[in-house]
N, C-alpha and C positions, 0 to 999 in steps of 0.2 A: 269463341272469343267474346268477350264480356265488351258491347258495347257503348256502354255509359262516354261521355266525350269524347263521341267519336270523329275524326278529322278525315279529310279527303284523301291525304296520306295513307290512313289507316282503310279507308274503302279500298284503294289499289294492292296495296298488300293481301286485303280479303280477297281480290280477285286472281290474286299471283301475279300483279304488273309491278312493275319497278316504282316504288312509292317517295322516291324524293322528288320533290319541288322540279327539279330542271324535266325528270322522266316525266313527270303529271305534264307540264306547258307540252313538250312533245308531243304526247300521246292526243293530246287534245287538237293541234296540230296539224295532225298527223293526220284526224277522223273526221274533222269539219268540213265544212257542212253537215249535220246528219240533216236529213229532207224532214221537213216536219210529218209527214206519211207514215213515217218509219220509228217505232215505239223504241225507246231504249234498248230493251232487252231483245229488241228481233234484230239492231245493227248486226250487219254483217261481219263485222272485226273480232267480238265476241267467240269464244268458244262459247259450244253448248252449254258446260257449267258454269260458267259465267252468266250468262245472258238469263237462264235460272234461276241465280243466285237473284240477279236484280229482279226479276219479275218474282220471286215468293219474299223478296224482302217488300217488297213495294207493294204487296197484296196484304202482307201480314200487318201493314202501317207499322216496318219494325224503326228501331231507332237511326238506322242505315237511310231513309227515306228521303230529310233533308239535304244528305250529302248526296243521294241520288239525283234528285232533284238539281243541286248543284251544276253533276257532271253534265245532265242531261240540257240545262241552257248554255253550256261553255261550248258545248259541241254540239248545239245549234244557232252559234254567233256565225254569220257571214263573212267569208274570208277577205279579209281588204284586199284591195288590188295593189299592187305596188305604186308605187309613188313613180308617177312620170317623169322622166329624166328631163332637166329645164333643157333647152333648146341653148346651142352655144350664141354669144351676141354678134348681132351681124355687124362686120365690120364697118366703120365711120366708110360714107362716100364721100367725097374730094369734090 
């Protein structure tokens, strides 16, 4: 694949995942947390050719690199916590 302007779309397709917009927010999701410990390409969610793929693109500094980089801070953002339900108002006392 000739990667001249390449999109994050087109990184997931490289890797065989579902490459439209709502799969990309999922998948991302889906893996977060990654622990800052743990290198891209050694996630656990990865198949082996995947996680290859991104460690010889990312060694080669090929044009894949920024959108690595990309994936690699969206899926180590800190999962929010849900928003605390408000408390109902206590009833007026008399």
């Amino acid at each position: 694949m000739h990667t001249a302007n390449v999109t994050l779309n087109d990184l997931f397709a490289q890797l065989g995942l579902a490459s439209d917009d709502e799969s990309i927010k999922r998948f991302v999701a889906t893996h977060r947390p990654l622990p800052n410990e743990v290198l891209l390409p050694h996630a656990p969610f990865w198949t082996e050719a995947q996680g290859e793929f991104l460690h010889q693109a990312w060694k080669a500094d090929a044009e894949w690199v920024p959108l690595i980089d990309t994936l690699d801070a969206m899926l180590r953002q800190p999962v929010e916590p849900p928003a605390a339900a408000s408390e109902p108002a206590a009833p007026d006392a008399d």
